[in-house]
N, C-alpha and C positions, 0 to 999 in steps of 0.2 A: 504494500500500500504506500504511494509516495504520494506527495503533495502536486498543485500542478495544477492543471483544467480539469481534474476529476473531481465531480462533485460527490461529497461525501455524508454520511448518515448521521445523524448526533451523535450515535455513539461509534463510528468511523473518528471523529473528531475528539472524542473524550479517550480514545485510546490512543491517538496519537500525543493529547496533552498528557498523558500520563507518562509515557517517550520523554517529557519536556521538565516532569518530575511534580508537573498541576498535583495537588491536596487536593482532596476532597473537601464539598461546602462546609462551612465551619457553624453550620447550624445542623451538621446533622453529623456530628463528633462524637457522637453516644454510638448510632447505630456500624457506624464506618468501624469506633473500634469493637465494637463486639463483632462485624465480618470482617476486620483483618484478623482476628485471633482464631480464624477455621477457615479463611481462605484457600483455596489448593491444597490444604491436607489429604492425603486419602483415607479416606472411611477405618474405622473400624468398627467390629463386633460386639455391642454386648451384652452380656446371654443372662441377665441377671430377669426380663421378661422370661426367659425359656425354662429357667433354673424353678424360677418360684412356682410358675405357671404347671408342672411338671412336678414338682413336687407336693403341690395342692392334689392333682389326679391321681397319685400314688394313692393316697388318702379316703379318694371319695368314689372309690369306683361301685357298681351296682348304685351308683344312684342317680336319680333324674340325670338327663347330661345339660338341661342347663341351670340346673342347681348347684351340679360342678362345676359350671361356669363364673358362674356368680362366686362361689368360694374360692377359686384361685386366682380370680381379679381382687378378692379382698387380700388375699394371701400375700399378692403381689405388693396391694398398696399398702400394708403394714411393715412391710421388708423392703421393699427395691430402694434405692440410694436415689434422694433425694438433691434436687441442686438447684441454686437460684445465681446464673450467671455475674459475673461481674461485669457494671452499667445496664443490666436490664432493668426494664423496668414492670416486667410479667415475667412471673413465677412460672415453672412445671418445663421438664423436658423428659425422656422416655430413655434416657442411654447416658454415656457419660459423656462429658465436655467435649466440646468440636464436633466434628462431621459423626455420626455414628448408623450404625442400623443395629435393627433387633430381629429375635430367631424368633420364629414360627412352629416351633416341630410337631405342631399336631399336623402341620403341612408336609413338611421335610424331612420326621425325625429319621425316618427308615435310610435316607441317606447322608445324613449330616456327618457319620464320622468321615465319610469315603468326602463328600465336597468343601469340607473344609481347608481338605490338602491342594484342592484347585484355588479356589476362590482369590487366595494371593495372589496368582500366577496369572487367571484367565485375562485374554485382551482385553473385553468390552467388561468398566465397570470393576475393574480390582475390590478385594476389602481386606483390611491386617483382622490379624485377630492376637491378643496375647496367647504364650503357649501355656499358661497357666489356666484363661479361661478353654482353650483348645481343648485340653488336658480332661476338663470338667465335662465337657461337652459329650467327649467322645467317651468316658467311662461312667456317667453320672446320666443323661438327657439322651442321650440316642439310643443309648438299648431299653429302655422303656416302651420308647413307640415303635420299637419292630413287629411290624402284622398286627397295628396298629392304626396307621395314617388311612386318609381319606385315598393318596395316591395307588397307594396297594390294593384297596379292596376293588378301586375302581379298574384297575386292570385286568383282575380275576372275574370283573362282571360284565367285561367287556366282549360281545361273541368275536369266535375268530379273526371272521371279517373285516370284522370294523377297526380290529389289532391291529390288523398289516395296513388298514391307512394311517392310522394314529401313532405309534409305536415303533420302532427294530424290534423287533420279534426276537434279538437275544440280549436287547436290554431295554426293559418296557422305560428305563428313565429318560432313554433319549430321541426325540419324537422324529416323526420322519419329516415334518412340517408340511402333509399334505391337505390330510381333515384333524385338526390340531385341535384337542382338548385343551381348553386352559383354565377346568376347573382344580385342577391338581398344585398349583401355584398360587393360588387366593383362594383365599376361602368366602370372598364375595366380589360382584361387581363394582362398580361404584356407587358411592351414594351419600345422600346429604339428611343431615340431618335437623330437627324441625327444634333449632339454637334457642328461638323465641320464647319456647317452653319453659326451656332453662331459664332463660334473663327474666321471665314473668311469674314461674312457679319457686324455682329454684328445686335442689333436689329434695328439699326436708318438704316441699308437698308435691313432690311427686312423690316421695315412698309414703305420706299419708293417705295419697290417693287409693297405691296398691293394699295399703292395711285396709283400708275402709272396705274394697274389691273383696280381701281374703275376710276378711269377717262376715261377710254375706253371704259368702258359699253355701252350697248347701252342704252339712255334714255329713250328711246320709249318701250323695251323690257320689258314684263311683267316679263320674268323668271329674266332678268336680276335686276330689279326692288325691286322684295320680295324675290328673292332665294339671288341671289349672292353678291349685293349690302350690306346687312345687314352680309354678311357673312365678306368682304372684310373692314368692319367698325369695326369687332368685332376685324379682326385680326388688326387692327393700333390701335385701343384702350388697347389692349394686349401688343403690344409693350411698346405704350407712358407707360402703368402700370408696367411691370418689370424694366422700365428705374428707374421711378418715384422710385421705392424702391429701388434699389442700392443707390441714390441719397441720401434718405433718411439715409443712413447706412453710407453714408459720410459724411456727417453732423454731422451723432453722431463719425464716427473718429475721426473728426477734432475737436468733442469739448470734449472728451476723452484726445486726444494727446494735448490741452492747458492748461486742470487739473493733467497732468503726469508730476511727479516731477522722476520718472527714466528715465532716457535720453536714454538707447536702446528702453526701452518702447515705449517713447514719437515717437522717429523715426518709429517705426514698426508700430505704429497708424499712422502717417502724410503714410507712405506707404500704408495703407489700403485705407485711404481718398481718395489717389489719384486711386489708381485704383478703386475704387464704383465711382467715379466720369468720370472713361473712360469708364470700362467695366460691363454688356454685351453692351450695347449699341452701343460701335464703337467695330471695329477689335481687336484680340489681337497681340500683338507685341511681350511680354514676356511669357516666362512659366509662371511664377505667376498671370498674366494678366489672361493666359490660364484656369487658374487653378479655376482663381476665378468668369472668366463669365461661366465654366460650371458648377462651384458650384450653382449661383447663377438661371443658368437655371435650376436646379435640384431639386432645393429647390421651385420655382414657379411653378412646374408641380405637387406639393403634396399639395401646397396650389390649384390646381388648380380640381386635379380630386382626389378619392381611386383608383388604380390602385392596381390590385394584384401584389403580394409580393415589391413594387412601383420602377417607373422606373428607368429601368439597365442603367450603364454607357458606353455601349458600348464599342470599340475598341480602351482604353484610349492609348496604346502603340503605338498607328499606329498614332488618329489625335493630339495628344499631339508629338509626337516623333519631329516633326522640331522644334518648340519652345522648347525644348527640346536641340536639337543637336546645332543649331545657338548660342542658351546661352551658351551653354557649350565651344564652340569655340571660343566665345569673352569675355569670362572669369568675367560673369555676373552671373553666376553659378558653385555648382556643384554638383557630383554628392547625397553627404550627403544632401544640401540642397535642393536639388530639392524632397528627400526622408522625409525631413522635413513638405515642403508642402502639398505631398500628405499624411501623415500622421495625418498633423490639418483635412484634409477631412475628413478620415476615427473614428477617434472621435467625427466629426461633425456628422457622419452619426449615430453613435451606440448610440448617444443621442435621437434619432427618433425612437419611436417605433407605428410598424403599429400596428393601434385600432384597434379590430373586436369589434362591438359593439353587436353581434347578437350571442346566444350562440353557431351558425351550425359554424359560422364564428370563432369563439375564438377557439373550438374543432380543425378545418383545420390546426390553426396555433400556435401550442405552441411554448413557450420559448421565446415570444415578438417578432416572425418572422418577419424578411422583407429581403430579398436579393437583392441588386441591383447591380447585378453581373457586377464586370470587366474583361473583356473577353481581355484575353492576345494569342500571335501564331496565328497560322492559316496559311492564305495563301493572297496574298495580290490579287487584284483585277486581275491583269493577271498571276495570280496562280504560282507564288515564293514563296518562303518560307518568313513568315513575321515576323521572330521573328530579334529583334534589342537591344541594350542596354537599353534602357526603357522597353522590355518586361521583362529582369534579372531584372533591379530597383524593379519592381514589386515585384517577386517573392521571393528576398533577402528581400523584407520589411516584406512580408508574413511570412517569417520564423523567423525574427529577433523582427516583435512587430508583436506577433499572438493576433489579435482581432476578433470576427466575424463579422467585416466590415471590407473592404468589402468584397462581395462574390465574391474567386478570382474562374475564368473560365478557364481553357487552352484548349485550341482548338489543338487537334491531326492529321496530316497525314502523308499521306506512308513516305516521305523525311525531316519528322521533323530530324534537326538536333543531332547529342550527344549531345551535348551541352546543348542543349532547355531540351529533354529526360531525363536528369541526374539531370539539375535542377527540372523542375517538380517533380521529387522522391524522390530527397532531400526535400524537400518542405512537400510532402509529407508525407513523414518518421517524420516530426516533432510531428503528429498527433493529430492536431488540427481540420482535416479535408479539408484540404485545399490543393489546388486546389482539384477543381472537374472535368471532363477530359470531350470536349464534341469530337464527330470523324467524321472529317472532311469526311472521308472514306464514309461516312450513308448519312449525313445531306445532301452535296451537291449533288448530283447524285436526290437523294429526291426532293430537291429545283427544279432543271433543271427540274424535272419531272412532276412539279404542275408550271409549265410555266416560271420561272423565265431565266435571261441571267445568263450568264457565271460569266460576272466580278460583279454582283449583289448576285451570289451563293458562289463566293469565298469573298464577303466578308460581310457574316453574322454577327450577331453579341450577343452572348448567354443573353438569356431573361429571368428573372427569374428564377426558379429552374430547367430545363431543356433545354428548349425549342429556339429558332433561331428568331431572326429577321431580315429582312432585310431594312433598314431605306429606305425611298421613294418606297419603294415596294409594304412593308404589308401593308394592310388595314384591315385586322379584328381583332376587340375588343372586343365580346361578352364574355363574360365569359359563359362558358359549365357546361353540365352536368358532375356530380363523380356519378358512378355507382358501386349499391356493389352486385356484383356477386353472392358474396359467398349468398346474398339474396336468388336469382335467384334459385339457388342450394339447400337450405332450404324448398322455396315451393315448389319446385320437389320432396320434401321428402316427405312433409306434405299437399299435392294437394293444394298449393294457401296459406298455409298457414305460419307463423311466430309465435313460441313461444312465442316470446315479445309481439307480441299483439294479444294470446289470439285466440278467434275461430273467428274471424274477416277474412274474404278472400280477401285478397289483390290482389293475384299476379291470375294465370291462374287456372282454375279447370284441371288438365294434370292426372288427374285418380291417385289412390291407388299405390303406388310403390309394394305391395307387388301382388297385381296382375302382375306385368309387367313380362312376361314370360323369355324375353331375353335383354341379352346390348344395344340394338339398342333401343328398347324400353324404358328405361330410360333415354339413350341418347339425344332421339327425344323428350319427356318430358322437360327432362332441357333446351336442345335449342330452344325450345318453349318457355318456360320464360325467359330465354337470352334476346331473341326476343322482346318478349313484352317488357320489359325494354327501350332494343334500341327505342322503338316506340312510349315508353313515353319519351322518353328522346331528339328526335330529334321533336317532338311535343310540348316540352318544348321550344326546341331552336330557332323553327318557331315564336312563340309566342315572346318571348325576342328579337330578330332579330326586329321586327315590331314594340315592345314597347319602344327598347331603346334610339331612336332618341327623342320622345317626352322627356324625361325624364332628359337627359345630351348632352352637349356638350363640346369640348375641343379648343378652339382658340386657346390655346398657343401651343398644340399640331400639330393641322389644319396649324399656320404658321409654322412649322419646317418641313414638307411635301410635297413635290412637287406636287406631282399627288392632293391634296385637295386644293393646292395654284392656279392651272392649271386648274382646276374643280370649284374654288370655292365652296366647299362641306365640312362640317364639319365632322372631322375623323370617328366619331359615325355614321356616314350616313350608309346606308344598301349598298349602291354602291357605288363605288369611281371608276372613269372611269381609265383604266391602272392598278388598283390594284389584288394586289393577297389574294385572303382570306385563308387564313391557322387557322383555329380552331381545337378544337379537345374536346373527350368528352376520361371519365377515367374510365381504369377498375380497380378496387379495387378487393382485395382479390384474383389475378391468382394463385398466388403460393397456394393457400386455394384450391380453386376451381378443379386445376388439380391435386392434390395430391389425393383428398375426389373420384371424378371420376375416379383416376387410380384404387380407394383402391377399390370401388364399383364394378369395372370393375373384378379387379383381384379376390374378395375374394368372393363374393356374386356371379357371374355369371361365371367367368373360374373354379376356384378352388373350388367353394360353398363347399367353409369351415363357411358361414355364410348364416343365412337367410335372407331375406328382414325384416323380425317380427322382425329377434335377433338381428340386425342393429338396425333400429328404436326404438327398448327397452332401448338398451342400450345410445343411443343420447338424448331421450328423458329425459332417466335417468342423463344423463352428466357422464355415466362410471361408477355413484356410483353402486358398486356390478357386474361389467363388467370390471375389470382391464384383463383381458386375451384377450378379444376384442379389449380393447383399446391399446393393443400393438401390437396384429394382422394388427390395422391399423397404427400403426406408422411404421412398419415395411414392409407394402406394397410399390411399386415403387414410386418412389419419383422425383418430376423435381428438377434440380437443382442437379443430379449428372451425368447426360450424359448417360441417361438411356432411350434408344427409347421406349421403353415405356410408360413412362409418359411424354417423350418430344412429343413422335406424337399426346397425349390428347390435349398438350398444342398448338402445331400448330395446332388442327382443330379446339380448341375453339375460340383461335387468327384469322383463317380464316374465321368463320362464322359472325364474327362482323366487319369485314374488309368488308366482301361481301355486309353487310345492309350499311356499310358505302359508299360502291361506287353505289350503287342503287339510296339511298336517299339524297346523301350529294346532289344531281344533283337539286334535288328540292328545297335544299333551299340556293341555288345557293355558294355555301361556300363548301372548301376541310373541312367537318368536319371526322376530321381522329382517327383513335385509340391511345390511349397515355397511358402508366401505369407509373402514377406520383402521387402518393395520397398526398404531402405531410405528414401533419399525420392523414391523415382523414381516414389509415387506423385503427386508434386505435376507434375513436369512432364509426366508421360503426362496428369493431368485436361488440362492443358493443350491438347493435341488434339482432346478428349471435348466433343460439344455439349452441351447439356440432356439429359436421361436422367430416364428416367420414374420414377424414385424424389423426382423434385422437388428434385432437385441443377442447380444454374443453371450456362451451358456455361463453359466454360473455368477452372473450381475443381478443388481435390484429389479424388482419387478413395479410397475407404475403405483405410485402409492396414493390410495383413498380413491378418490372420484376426479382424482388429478391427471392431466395427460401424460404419458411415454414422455420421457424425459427426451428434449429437445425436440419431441413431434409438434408443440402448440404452435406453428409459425406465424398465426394469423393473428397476435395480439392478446391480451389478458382477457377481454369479452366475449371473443371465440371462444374461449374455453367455461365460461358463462355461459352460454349458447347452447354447448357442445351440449353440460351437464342439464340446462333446461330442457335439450329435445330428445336425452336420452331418461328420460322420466316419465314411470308409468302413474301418473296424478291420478289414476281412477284406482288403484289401488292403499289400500290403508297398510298394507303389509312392508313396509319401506319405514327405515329408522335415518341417522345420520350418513352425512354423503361428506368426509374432510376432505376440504378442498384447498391444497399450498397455491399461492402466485409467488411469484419473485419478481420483482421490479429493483431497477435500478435505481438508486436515489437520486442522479437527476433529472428519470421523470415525475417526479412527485415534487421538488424542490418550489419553496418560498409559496405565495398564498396563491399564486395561479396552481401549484402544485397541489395544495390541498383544496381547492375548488376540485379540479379531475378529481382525485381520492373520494370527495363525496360522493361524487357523482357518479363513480361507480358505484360504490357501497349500495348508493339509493338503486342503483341498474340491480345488483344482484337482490337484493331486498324484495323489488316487484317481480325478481323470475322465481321466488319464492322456493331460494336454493337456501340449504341448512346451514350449511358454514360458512365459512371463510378467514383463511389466517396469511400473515402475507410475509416474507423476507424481505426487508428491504435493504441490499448489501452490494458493495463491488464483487464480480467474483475474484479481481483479484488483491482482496482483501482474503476470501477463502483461502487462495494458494500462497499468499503471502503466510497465513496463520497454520498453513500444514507444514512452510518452511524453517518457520522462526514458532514455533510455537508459546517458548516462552516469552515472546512479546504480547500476544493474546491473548492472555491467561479470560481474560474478562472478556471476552466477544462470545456472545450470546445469537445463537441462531433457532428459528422456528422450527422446528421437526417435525412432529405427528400430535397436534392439540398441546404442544408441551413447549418451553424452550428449557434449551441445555446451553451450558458450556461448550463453543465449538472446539475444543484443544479434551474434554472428555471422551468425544464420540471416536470410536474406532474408525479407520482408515477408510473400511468400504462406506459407512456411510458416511464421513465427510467425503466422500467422493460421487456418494449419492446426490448430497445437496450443492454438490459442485455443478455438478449434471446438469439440474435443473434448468427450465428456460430463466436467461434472466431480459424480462421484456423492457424495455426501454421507453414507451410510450404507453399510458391509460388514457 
């Protein structure tokens, strides 16, 4: 990256000041030094979650399992090591000081002692571990849960079949990345939880509410007996236990603030004390109050379950905003300090890194993923516009300390304001990656349409890397299948078979493509293996659906939910009476799949400028000795430039896996709907994938999300707006999230004629009533500058998959992936 006529991104610019030896602003001295003190450390272990956790189940077995739940969350919070950073100003973290993650092993246990000898070593995502705690792990925690975990049973319940897509057949740990289970790695999806409750009841009437519940039972009632009773015990044990450790963490203020010889110090400690000693337990009164019993709820819901990418913060601008506006009125606040606060959070959070401890799991997630997205805008419950001076707070923090905590959300519709619009772009335009857009326009129309009400639809609340929750609504937590198409497409080439593994027949015997006389005829081949995929893959979900109750349960979850408090039913239950199940399963590699299918279509069967043989020669070959062919296919129609031709491949392939989706989701009783969100588990499914007729060379990334073939978008950032609106089947309700990267060069965006364009696309995508949209805005060669010199980049942040990461974390293939990408130069 050099200086010059290149126009450059805010934070292109904050990184070269840093070159120049630029301080960080001196009003934000508090947060800068608590993130220089875990800056580029790498991660460590620690197992003092897995130790207590594990040794509560020693204890409690033959009983309810989430009664043992509830007791080894107490177990946990009576014992685990306690710590209140130095300059924070919110109490509670989950691990010890600096970057850390925590074990899972009711997920993992059966192989934690064999992965912990990788996990230092592996490329994407290292983690240390002391050999002291090692030690513990592998003689203490792991042989407990052998023929114990969720990932064992479900491989033993898995029919043959569906093994050999999912699995190596001589070691069910390492997946084949074709129809990929990724309930074996979390023990839920994502999801948000209803904070409000907490800042309004506090936990001392939510566990009144469960006493008053269990005093009414009926005594005589068998259900009421073994079902509900243990359920309604588990949630007031779960209370007393989040009370129990805030408590704890005021105790160490208070003997913190009597050893503090700085007198601001000593006060901002006796102020911690007091509030660990109110909140969560009773209501909050103050912002800070606010701040710190949803911290605190935040932080016991990851000691509590894995949740994928772990639980989002829902709609901080809307249930924060009175504690918010009140302080601010009586002059107990303001605005800088309230941006202070939520600040210590967001260093609180980027010290947390979710573990994958499973190599399918660690691949899905580079860069130390976790997003737990704060979702700002939208529309408020009776459908206004909900954006408010706490929703700017936000957004001004976003741009002024760019960190990738947290993951800011903005929620778009038809009447979003200038105002809201212009900040968002600004925001934007900094190109950190931040905000990611979701549209209000898709989602709720969607919602109404999978049974929800009105003021339940407007106010959603963005979940992980794409996707909606609705708090007291949703009830489904399974984690879904990722499906890699471009597979599918493979053994349609190869009748059933995979290069990677050899003469081995996996997929369907669908006949010789070079016999196929006509398009239809290859057509109906691929869609045949489509097919079967869908069929292992929702045969997978039946199975999981029915395993996962034995395996986990969430109390702390279950109280923060109405319909499971109402039910008495723990959230992992397969029913939840009132509930709406919204799951979904992923297609991988579309942009791969309809590009390879238009080129087959066009070059092989209309124009046979190619043979079936001279096709397959040259695939098998990977183009060595076929560069004429291989541009013949790069040069065939392309989705991703508003070209009905390869968009109508894309809407039949999207329609016929929409069609299996409204057939069978019926049977297992759940919306399991279509979603293109690979995170980056588009890089390692290419991985498996040979050559592919779009002129993708074998073993590279496959197109990720609802995004074009990397470098096929030629026609501009709107064509690929286009692409995605004409390749949409709208009259179906069985369709979830569609993540959609642009990459734009920052100086087409640059100065206010820049952020005019910016809006004006946003508002373009908004009315095509596409679901996401997240954007890069970077030189590329700032990229190859940061692969060169890495240590000069430590801090350049790029967009990924609904997430941004550290670019100097991600492994090689995918900074080569996002190298790839188009970078458009005009919106």
């Amino acid at each position: 990256m050099s200086p010059g006529s290149t126009v450059l991104s805010p934070q292109e610019k904050r990184i070269q000041a840093e070159w120049q030896g630029s301080n960080p602003a001196p009003d934000r001295a508090r947060v800068y030094a608590i993130l220089n003190s875990f800056k580029g450390a790498r991660p460590r272990i620690d197992i003092e979650r897995a130790r207590y956790f594990t040794e509560s189940f020693r204890r409690t077995e033959g009983e309810p399992l989430v009664l043992r739940w509830a007791k080894a969350l107490q177990h946990i919070a009576e014992n685990i090591t306690v710590y209140i950073d130095e300059h924070q100003l919110l109490a509670g973290r989950v691990g010890q000081p600096g970057r850390h993650g925590i074990l899972y092993p009711e997920l993992d246990g059966d192989f934690l002692d064999t992965a912990l000898e990788e996990l230092p070593k592996r490329g994407a995502s290292p983690f240390d571990i002391a050999s002291r705690d090692a030690g513990i792990v592998i003689s203490r925690i792991a042989p407990y849960w052998k023929g114990k975990t969720f990932h064992e049973n479900l491989a033993k319940a898995l029919p043959a079949t569906t093994i050999k897509l999912t699995y190596d057949p001589e070691n069910v740990l390492n997946s084949r990345f074709i129809v990929n289970e990724t309930a074996s790695f979390r023990s839920s999806i994502q999801w948000v939880h209803d904070y409000e409750k907490v800042l309004k009841k506090g936990f001392k009437g939510l566990r009144e509410d469960a006493d008053a519940r269990l005093a009414a039972l009926d005594p005589l009632s068998p259900v009421d007996n073994t079902e509900k009773a243990p359920f309604l015990q588990a949630v007031i044990i779960v209370c007393d236990a989040i009370v129990i450790w805030a408590r704890r963490h005021a105790k160490l203020a208070a003997e913190l603030a009597e050893a503090e010889g700085d007198c601001q110090r000593k006060a901002e400690l006796l102020d911690i004390a007091r509030l660990c000693q109110r909140v969560p337990e009773n209501p909050a009164r103050t912002f800070h109050e606010a701040l710190q019993a949803q911290w605190f709820t935040q932080l016991f819901s990851r000691l509590e379950q894995k949740t994928g990418t772990i639980i989002s913060n829902g709609r901080m601008d809307q249930y924060l905003f009175s504690y918010y506006a009140q302080d601010l009125a009586a002059g107990r606040i303001t605005p800088r300090q309230a941006t202070e606060l939520l600040e210590c959070m967001w260093v609180g959070m980027a010290q947390f890194v979710d573990l994958y401890i499973s190599p399918t799991g660690g691949a899905f997630n580079e860069g130390y993923a976790h997003w737990e997205a704060v979702t700002v805008g939208g529309q408020t419950p009776d459908g206004r516009d909900a954006s408010n001076e706490l929703t700017y707070l936000f957004l001004q923090s976003k741009r002024d300390f760019p960190l990738n905590y947290p993951d800011l959300a903005a929620r778009i519709h038809a009447r979003a304001p200038e105002r809201y619009l212009y900040e968002v772009a600004d925001t934007i335009k900094d190109g950190s990656g931040f905000p990611k857009l979701i549209n209000d326009e898709e989602v709720i129309p969607l919602l109404l349409a999978k049974g929800a009400g009105l003021e339940e639809a407007y106010d959603y609340a963005v979940s992980g890397c794409s996707e909606c929750r609705m708090p007291n609504r949703d009830t489904y937590t399974s984690p879904c299948a990722y499906i890699n198409f471009a597979a599918a497409l493979e053994m349609t080439l190869y009748n059933g078979k995979m290069q990677r593994y050899g003469d081995e027949t996996i997929g369907l015997t669908t006949g010789d493509p070079r016999t196929f006389t006509t398009w239809e005829d290859f057509w109906q081949a691929y869609l045949s293996q489509q097919t079967n995929f869908l069929k292992h893959a929702f045969i997978q979900q039946h199975t999981i659906i029915r395993l996962r109750p034995r395996h986990f349960a969430v109390p702390l979850a279950s109280a923060l939910h109405d319909l499971c408090m109402d039910s008495c039913r723990d959230l992992h239950s397969p029913v939840i009476p009132g509930g709406i199940d919204l799951g979904y399963f992923e297609f991988i590699g579309y942009g791969t799949v309809v590009d390879s299918l238009s080129a087959v279509k066009k070059l092989v069967y209309e124009e046979q400028r190619l043979t079936m043989d001279q096709l397959l020669t040259a695939l098998a070959n990977n183009f060595t000795g076929s560069e004429i062919v291989r541009q013949w296919l790069l040069r065939a129609p392309k989705y991703g430039n508003n070209d009905p031709y390869a968009d109508d491949i894309a809407k039949a392939v999207d329609l016929e896996a929409l069609r299996f989706a409204r057939k069978y989701s019926q049977e297992l009783g759940v919306h399991l709907d279509l979603r293109y969100v690979p995170f980056t588990s588009h890089v390692p499914f290419g991985k498996v994938v040979s050559a592919t007729p779009n002129g993708r060379e074998a073993w590279t990334p496959l197109a990720d999300g609802s995004s074009a073939s990397h470098g096929a978008d030629g026609h501009g950032p709107t064509a690929v707006l286009l692409s995605n609106f004409n390749s949409k089947n709208y009259n179906y309700r069985e369709r979830a999230a569609r993540l959609l990267n642009i990459k734009l060069s920052p100086a087409c965006v640059a100065g206010e004629s820049g952020t005019a364009r910016l809006v004006a696309f946003i508002r373009t995508w908004c009315d095509l009533k596409l679901w996401h949209l997240q954007f890069n805005i970077i030189n590329k060669a700032t990229l190859l500058a940061a692969q060169k010199e890495p240590d000069k980049y430590r801090d350049l942040l790029v967009r990924v998959a609904g997430y941004s990461a550290y670019f100097t974390d991600l492994s090689p293939d995918l900074q080569n992936d996002m190298i790839a990408r188009t970078e458009h130069d005009q919106v």
